[in-house]
C-alpha positions as CSV (number, residue, x, y, z in Angstrom):
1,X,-150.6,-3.6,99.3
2,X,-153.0,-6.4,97.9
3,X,-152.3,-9.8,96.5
4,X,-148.9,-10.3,96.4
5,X,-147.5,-7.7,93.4
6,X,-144.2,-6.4,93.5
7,X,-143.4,-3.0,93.8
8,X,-140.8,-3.4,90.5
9,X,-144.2,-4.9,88.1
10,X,-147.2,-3.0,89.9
11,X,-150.8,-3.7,88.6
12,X,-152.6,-0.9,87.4
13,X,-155.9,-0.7,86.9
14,X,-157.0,1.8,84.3
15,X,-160.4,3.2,84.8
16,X,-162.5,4.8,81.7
17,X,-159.9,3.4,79.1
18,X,-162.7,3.9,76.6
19,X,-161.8,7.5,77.1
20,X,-159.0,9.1,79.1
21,X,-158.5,6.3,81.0
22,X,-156.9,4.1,78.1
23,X,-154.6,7.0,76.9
24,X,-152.4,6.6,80.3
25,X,-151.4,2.7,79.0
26,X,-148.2,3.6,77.4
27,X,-146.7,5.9,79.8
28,X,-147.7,3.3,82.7
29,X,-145.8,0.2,80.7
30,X,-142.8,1.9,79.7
31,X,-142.2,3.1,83.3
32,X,-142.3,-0.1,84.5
33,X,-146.2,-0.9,85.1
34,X,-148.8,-3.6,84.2
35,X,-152.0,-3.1,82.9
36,X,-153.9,-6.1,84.7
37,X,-157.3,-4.6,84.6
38,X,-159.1,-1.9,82.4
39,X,-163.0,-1.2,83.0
40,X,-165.7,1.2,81.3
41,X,-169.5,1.0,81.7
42,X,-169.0,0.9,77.6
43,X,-168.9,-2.5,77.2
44,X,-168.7,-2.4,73.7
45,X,-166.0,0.2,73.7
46,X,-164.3,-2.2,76.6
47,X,-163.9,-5.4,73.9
48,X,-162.6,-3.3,71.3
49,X,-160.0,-1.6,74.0
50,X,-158.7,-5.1,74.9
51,X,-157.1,-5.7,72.3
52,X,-154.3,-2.9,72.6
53,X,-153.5,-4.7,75.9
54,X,-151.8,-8.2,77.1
55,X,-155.2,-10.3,78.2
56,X,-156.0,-7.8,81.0
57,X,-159.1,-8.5,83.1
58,X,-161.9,-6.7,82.0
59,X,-164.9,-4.8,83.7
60,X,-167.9,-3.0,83.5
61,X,-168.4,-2.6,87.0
62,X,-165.8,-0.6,88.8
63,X,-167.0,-2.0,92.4
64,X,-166.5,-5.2,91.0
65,X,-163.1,-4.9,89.6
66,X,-161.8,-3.6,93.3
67,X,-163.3,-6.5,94.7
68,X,-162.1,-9.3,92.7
69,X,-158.8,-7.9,91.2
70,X,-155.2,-7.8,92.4
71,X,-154.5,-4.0,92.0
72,X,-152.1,-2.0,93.5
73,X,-153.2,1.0,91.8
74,X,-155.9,2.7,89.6
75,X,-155.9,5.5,86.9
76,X,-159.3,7.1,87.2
77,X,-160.0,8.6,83.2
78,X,-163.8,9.0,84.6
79,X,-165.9,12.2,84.8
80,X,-165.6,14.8,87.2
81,X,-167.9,13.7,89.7
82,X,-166.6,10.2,89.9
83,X,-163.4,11.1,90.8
84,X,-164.3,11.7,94.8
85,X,-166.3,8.7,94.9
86,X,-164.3,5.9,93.0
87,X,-160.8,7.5,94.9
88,X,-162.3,7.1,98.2
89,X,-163.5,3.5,97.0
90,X,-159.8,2.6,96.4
91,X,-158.3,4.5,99.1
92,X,-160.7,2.4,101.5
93,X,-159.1,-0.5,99.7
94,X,-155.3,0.3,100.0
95,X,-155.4,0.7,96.7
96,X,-153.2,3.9,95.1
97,X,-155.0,6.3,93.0
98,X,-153.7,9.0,90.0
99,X,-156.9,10.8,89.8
100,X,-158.2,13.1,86.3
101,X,-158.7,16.8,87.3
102,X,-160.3,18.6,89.0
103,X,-159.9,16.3,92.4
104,X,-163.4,17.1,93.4
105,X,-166.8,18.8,92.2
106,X,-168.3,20.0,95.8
107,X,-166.4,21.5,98.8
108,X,-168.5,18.3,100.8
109,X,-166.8,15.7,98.7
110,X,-163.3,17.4,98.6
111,X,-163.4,16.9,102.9
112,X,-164.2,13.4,102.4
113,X,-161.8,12.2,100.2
114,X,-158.9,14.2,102.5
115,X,-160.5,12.2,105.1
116,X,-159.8,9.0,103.1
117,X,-156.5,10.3,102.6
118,X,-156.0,10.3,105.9
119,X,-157.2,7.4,106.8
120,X,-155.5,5.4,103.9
121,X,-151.8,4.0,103.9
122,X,-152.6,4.2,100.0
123,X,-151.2,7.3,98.1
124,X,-152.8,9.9,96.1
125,X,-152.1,12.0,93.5
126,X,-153.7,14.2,91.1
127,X,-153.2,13.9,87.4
128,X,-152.5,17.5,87.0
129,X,-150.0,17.4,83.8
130,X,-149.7,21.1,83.1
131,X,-146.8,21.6,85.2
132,X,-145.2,18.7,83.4
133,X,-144.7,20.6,79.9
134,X,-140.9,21.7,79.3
135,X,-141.7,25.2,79.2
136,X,-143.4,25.4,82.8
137,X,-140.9,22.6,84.1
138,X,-138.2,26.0,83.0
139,X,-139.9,28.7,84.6
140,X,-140.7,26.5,88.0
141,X,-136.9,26.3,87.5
142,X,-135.9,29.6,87.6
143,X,-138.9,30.7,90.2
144,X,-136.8,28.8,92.7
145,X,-133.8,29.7,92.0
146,X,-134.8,33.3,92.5
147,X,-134.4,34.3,89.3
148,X,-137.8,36.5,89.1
149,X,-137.0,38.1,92.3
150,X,-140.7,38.3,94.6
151,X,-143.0,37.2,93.0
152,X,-146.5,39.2,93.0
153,X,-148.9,38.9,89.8
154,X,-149.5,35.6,87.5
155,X,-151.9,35.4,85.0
156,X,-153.4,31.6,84.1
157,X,-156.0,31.1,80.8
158,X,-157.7,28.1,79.5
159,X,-159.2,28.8,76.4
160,X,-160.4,25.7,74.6
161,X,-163.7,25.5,72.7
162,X,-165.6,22.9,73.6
163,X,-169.2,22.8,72.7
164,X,-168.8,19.7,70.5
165,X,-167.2,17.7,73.7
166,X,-170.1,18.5,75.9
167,X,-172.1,16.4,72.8
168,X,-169.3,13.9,73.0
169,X,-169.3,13.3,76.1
170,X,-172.6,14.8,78.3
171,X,-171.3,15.0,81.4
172,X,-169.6,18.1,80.6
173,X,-172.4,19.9,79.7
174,X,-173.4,19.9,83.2
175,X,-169.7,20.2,85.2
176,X,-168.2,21.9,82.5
177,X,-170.1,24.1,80.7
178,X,-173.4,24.2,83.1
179,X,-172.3,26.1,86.5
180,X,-171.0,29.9,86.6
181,X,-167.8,30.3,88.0
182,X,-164.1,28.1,87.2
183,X,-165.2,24.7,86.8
184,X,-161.9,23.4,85.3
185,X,-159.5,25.5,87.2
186,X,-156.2,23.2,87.7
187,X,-154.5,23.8,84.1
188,X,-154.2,27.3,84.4
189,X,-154.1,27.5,88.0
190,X,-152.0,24.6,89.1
191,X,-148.6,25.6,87.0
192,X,-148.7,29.4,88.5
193,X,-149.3,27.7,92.4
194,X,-146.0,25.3,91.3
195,X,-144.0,28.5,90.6
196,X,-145.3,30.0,93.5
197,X,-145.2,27.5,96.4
198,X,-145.4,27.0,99.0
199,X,-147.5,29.9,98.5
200,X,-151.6,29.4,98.3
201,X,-154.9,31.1,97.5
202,X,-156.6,32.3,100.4
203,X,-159.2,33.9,98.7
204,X,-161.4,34.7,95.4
205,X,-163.9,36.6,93.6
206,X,-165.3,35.8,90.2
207,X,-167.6,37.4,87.6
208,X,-168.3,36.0,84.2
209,X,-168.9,38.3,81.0
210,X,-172.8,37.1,80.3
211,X,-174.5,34.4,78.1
212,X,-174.6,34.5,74.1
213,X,-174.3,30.7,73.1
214,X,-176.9,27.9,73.3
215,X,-176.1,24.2,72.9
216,X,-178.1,21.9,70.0
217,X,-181.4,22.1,72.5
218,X,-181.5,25.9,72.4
219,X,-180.4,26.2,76.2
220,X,-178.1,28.8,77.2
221,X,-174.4,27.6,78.4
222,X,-173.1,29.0,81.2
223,X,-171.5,33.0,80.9
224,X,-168.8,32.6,78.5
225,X,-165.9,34.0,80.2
226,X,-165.4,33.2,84.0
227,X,-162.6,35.2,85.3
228,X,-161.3,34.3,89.2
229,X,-159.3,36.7,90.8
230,X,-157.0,35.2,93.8
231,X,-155.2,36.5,96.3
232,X,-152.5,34.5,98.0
233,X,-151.6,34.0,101.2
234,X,-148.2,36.2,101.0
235,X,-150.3,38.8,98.8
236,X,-149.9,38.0,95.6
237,X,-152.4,38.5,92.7
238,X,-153.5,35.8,90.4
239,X,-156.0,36.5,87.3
240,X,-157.6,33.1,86.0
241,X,-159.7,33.4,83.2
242,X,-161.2,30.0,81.6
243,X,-163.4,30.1,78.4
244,X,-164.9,26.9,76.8
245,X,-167.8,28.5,75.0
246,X,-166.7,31.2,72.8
247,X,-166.2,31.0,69.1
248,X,-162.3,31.8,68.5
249,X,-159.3,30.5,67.8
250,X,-157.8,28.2,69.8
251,X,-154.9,29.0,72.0
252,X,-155.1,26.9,74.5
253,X,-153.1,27.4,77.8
254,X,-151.6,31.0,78.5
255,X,-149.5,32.1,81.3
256,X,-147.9,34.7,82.8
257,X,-145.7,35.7,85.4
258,X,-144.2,39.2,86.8
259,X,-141.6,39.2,89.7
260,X,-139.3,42.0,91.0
261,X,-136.3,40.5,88.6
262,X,-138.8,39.4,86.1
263,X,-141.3,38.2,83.8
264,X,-142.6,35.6,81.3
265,X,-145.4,35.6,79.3
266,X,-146.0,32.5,77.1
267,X,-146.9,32.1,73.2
268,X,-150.8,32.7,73.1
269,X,-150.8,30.4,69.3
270,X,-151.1,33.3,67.4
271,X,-149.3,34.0,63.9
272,X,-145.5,34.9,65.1
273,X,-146.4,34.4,68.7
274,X,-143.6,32.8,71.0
275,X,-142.7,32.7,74.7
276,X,-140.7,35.4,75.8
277,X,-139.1,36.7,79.3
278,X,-137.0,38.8,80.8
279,X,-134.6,38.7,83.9
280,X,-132.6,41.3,85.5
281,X,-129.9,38.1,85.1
282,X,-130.4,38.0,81.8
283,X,-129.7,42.1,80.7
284,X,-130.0,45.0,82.9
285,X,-131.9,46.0,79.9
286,X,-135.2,45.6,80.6
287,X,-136.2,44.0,77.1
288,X,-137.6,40.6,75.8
289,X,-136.1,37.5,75.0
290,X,-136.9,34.4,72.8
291,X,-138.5,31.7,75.3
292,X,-136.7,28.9,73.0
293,X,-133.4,30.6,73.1
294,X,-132.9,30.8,76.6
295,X,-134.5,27.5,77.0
296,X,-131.6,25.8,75.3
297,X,-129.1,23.6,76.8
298,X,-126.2,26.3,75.8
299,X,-128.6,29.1,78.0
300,X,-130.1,28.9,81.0
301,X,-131.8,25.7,80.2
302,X,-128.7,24.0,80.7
303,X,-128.6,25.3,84.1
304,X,-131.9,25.0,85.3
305,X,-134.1,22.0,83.0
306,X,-134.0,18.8,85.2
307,X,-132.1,16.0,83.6
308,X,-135.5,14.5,82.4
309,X,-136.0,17.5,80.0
310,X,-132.5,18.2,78.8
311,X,-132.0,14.5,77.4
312,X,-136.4,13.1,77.3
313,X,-136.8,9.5,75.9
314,X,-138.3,9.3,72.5
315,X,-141.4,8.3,74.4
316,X,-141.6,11.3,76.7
317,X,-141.8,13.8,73.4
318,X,-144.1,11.3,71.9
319,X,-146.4,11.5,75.2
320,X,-149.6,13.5,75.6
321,X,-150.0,17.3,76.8
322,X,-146.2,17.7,75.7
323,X,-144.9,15.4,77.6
324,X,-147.1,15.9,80.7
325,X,-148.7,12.5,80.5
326,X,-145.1,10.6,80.4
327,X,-143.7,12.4,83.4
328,X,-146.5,12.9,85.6
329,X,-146.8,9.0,85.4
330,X,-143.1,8.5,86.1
331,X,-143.4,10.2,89.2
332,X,-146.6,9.0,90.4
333,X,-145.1,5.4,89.8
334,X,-141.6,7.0,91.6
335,X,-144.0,8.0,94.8
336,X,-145.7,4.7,95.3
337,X,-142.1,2.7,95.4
338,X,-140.3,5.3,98.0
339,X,-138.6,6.6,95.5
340,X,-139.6,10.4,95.6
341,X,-142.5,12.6,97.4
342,X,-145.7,12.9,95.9
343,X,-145.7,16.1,93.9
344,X,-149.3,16.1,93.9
345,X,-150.2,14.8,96.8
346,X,-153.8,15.4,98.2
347,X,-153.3,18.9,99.7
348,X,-151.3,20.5,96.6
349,X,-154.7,18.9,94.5
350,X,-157.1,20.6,97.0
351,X,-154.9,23.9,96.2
352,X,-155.7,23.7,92.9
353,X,-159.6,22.9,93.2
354,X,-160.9,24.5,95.8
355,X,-160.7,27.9,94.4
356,X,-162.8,27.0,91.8
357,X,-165.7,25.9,93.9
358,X,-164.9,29.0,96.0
359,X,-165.3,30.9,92.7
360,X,-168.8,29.2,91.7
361,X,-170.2,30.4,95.2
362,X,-168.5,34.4,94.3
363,X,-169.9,34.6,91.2
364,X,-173.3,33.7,92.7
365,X,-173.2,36.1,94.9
366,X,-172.3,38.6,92.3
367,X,-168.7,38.6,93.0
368,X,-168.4,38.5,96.5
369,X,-164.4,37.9,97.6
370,X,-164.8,34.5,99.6
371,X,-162.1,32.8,101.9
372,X,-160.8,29.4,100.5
373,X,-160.5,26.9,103.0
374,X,-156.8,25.3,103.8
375,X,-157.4,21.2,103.6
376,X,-154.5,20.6,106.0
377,X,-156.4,22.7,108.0
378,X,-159.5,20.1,108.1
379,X,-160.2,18.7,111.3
380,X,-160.9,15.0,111.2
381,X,-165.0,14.5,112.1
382,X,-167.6,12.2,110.9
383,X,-169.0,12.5,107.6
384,X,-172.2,14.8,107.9
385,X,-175.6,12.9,107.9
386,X,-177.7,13.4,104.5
387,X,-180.6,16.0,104.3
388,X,-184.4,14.9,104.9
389,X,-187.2,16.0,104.0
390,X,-191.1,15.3,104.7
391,X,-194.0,15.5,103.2
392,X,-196.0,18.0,104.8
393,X,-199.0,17.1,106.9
394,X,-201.0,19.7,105.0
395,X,-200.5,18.2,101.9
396,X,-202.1,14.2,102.3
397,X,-204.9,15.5,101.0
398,X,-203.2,17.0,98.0
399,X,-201.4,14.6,95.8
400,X,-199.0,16.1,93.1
401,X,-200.3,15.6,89.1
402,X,-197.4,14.2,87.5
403,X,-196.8,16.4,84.0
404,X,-194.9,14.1,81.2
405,X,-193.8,16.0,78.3
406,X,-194.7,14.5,74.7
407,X,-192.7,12.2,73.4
408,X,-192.9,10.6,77.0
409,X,-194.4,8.1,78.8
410,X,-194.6,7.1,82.5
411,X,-195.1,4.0,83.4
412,X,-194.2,1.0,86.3
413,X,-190.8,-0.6,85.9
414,X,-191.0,-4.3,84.1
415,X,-188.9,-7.2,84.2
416,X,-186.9,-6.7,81.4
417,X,-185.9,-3.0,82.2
418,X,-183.6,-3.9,85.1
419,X,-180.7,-3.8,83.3
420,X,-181.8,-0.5,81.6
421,X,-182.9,1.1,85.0
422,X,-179.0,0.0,86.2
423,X,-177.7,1.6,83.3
424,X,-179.6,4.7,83.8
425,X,-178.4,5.2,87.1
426,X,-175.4,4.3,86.9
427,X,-175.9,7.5,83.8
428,X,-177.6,9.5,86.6
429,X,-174.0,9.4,89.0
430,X,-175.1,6.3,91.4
431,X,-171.7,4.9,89.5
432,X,-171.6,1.8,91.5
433,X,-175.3,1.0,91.0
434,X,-176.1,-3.0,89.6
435,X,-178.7,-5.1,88.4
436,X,-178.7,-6.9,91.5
437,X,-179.6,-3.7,93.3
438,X,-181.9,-3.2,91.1
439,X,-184.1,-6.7,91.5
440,X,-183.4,-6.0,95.3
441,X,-184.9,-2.5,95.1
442,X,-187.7,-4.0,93.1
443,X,-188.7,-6.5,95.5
444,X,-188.7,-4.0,98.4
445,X,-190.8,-1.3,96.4
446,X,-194.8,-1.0,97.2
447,X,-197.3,-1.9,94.9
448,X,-197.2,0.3,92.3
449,X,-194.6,2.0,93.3
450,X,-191.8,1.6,91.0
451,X,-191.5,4.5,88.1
452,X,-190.3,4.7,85.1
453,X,-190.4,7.5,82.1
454,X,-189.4,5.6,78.7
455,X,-188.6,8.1,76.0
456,X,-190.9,6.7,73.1
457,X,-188.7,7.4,70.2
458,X,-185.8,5.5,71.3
459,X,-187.2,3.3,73.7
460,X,-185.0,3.8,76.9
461,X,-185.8,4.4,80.4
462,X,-184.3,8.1,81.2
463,X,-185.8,8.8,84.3
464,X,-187.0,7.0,87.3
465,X,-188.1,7.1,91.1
466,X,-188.9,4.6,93.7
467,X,-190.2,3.3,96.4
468,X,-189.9,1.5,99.9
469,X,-192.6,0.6,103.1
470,X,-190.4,2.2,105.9
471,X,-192.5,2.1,109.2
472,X,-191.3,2.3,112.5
473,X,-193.1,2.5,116.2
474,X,-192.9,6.4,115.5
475,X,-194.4,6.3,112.7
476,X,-196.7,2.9,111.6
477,X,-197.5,4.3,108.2
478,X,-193.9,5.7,106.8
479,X,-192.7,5.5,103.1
480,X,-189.8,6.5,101.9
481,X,-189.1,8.3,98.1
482,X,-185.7,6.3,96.9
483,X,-183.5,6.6,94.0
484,X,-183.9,9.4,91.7
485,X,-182.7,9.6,88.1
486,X,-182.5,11.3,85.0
487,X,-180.4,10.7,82.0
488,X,-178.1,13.8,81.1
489,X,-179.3,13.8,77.9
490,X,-182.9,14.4,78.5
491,X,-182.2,17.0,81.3
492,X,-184.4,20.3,81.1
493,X,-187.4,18.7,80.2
494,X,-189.3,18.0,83.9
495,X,-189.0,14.6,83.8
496,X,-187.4,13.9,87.3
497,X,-190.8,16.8,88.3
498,X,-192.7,14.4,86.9
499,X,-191.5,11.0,88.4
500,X,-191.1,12.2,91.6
501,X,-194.8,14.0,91.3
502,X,-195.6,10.0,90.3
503,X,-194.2,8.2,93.3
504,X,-196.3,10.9,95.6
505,X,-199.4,10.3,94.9
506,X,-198.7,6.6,95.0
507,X,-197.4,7.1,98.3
508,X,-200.4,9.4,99.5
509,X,-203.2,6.5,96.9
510,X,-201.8,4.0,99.7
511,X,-202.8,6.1,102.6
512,X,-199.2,6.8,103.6
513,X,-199.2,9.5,105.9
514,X,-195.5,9.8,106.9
515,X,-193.9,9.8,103.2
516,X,-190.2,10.9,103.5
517,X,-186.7,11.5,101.5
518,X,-183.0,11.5,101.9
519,X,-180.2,13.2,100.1
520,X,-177.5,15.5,99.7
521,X,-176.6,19.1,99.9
522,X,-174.8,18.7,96.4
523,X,-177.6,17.2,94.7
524,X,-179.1,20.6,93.9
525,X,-181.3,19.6,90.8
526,X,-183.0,17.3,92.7
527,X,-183.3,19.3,95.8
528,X,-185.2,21.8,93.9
529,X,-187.5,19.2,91.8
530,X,-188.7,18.2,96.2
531,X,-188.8,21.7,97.2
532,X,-190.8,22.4,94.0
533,X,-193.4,19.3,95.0
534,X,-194.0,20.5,98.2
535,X,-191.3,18.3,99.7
536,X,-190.0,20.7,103.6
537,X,-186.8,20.3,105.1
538,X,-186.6,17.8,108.5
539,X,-184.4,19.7,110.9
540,X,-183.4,16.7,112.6
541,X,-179.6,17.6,113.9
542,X,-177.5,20.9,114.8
543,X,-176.5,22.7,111.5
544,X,-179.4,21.7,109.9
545,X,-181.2,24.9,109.6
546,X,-177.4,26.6,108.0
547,X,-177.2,24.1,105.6
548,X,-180.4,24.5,104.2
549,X,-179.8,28.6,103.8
550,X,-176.4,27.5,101.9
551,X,-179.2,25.2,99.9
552,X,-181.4,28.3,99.6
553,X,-179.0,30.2,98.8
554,X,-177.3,28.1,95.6
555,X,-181.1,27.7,94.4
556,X,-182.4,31.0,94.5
557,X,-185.4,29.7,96.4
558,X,-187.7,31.2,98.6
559,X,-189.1,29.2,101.5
């Protein structure tokens, strides 16, 4: 534990509280928390947030505010793929985390931050706050009491138009509404695996029903309809279908639930639609009842509904997601003082993602069934070295012509973009990226070799690549392509083609003859913008040669 908090007043540290982040503040301080730091990259949206609070410290720099603040814990209200990175960052610190959903964004990232789990006397927990709402509190209730007999078929839907979000907030465009397959999986999938542990899936296949929307830019969203089939370890059948695209009304989360003794199906928002169930408890006729009838503290409710639920403070019903956002905090806060287990604890979270990223891989290969990996399962190794690539010796006599859209302009990085270019990648994921690195990275670039693409109506950088003299007795002349970038909201136009086509022919002007790259197997954009240069793969290491088929594979590329 850092500093020298107590475990009755703990500082909290809410993350994105521009956003998400700030709408945990309540729950946190009525359940006994402080808010001692808030932080969002937003720093305009960061002054107006601090005055809702008691003089917290204030950040823009999420690094920075681990380093210099007394936290015990954070709330991360941050995109999706933050959460892996900035939970490790804590974890590594001692820090406890209560994480957004999903938990991760790449099978790769999901192994490290169980690693960090591992590794970390910190806790973590996922802010999955479905299961919280009284009505699938009730039917976790009965589940284990037996009421629904076996239990072999659930049905989980999110249906929640979103187009204008993705404007709102870019990020989603890409995680959300930019990949075939679940991306958002854990609201519909996470109540169904409550009811059904300690049951999990142990494999999926996913299709999706086609493309017939197109954001503001004219580009297609991804198919409108995903649907995941899973199949559990003790053989039970889950449908998942999530839709953020289509043009309907909104309903929201539905559920079902069919067991030998019975079944539940929950109100789809409709005109006269309500929750019903049955249970052979209930009438050995087999016939429907009111949801909110049996719910009641005179029914079964009375029986079953935790304490919490039958008598909720004011400020629970008052709470987000029906009171999801109140009790999910309760516990989390209940975990980190010994006071309970974790209910979502790092291996119930990676229940709840990883058949989504399982499903983005089916539904590439047109629907394949795929296994889902266990986490506990995960043997503990060293994180896996980046990809490399080369520039092929074929090729130094063949520099690339960058191509810069109109409305563009390419041009070397100046003094006074630095805090721009920070911005930007910080925009592009490099979330813990600062000025400081950015005069570093300037002093260690070539001549010449610093890239920029400044969007001329607006005047922002949105795109960038870089450089750095890398020689070594192997290789005398070696160069090395660093720090790619693109703003989200200028994505699709071939500007990150076009920068990185720029920093090549610098590289091969300067009589480099040993020009190189590192990255990642998630980073597919980029990945295909190199292969698409010319860049090859460096098959430096054992498994090198099956990770770049998986990379093949997820691109659709030919080599």
């Amino acid at each position: 534990m850092k500093g020298e908090s107590k475990l009755d007043k703990l500082n909290v540290g809410l993350v994105g509280v521009a956003g998400r982040g700030g709408s945990y503040q309540s729950a946190m301080e009525l359940n006994g928390a402080r808010i001692h730091a808030i932080c969002d990259i937003n720093e305009d949206a960061l002054e107006r947030c601090a005055d809702r609070f008691d003089k917290p410290e204030k950040y823009t720099d999420y690094d920075e505010m681990l380093g210099r603040s007394e936290l015990d814990a954070v709330v991360l209200g941050t995109p999706m793929p933050l959460h892996v990175p900035q939970s490790i960052k804590a974890l590594e610190r001692g820090v406890h985390v209560l994480s957004e959903v999903p938990a991760g964004v790449s099978i790769e990232e999901c192994k490290d931050l169980v690693r960090a789990c591992k590794e970390s006397d910190a806790l973590y927990m996922m802010a999955e706050n479905f299961g919280y709402m009284r009505p699938n509190v009730f039917i976790k209730a009965l589940a284990e009491a037996g009421l629904f007999g076996e239990l072999y078929y659930a049905e989980g839907e999110y249906m929640h138009e979103l187009k204008q979000m993705n404007e709102d907030t870019p990020w989603r465009r890409k995680w959300q509404t930019g990949i075939d397959g679940v991306t958002y999986p854990t609201h519909s999938l996470g109540p169904i695996l409550q009811w059904m542990a300690p049951d999990r899936v142990a494999r999926v296949c996913c299709e999706g029903s086609g493309q017939h929307y197109r954001d503001p830019r004219g580009d297609l969203y991804h198919q409108d309809t995903n649907v995941m089939l899973c199949k559990t370890v003790k053989g039970a059948l889950i449908k998942i279908r999530v839709d953020m695209i289509s043009d309907r009304p909104d309903s929201g989360t539905n559920y079902q639930l069919q067991g030998t003794d019975g079944v539940y199906e929950s109100s789809r928002g409709g005109p006269g639609e309500d929750g019903k169930l049955w249970l052979r408890s209930l009438s050995e006729e087999v016939k429907w009842h009111a949801l909110e009838q049996v719910i009641s503290a005179d029914s079964l409710g009375g029986q079953y509904l935790p304490e919490r639920w039958l008598n909720p403070p004011e400020a629970a019903l008052k709470a987000g997601h029906g009171g999801g956002d109140y009790y999910e905090v309760e516990d989390f806060l209940r975990a980190i003082r010994g006071e309970a287990p974790c209910p979502i604890g790092i291996h119930e979270a990676m229940d709840m993602t990883l058949p989504g990223l399982i499903s983005q891989e089916s539904i590439r290969r047109q629907g394949r069934w795929l296994d889902v990996p266990d986490s506990r399962q995960w043997p503990e190794e060293p994180a896996r070295p980046q990809l490399k690539m080369i520039w092929p010796e074929r090729l130094l006599g063949s520099p690339p012509q960058p191509d810069v859209p109109p409305g563009y302009v390419l041009r070397q990085l100046r003094p006074e973009d630095v805090e721009a270019h920070a911005v930007l990648l910080r925009r592009a994921g490099f979330e813990d990226w600062t000025v400081e690195r950015t005069e570093e990275l300037s002093r260690n670039a070539i001549p010449g070799g610093f890239f920029v693409i400044e969007h001329l109506a607006s005047g922002k950088i949105v795109a960038t690549a870089a450089s750095v003299h890398s020689p070594s007795k192997e290789r005398p002349r070696g160069a090395e392509l660093m720090w790619v970038g693109g703003d989200p909201e200028h994505s699709g136009k071939g500007l990150g083609l076009a920068v990185c086509a720029a920093m090549t022919a610098r590289f091969l002007q300067a009589g480099y003859t040993n020009i190189c790259l590192s990255t990642d197997d998630f980073r597919l954009p980029a990945l295909k913008i190199y292969l698409k240069l010319g860049y090859e793969p460096l098959l430096f290491t054992d498994g090198m040669k099956e990770r770049w088929e998986e990379v093949y594979q997820k691109l659709n590329w030919q080599p």
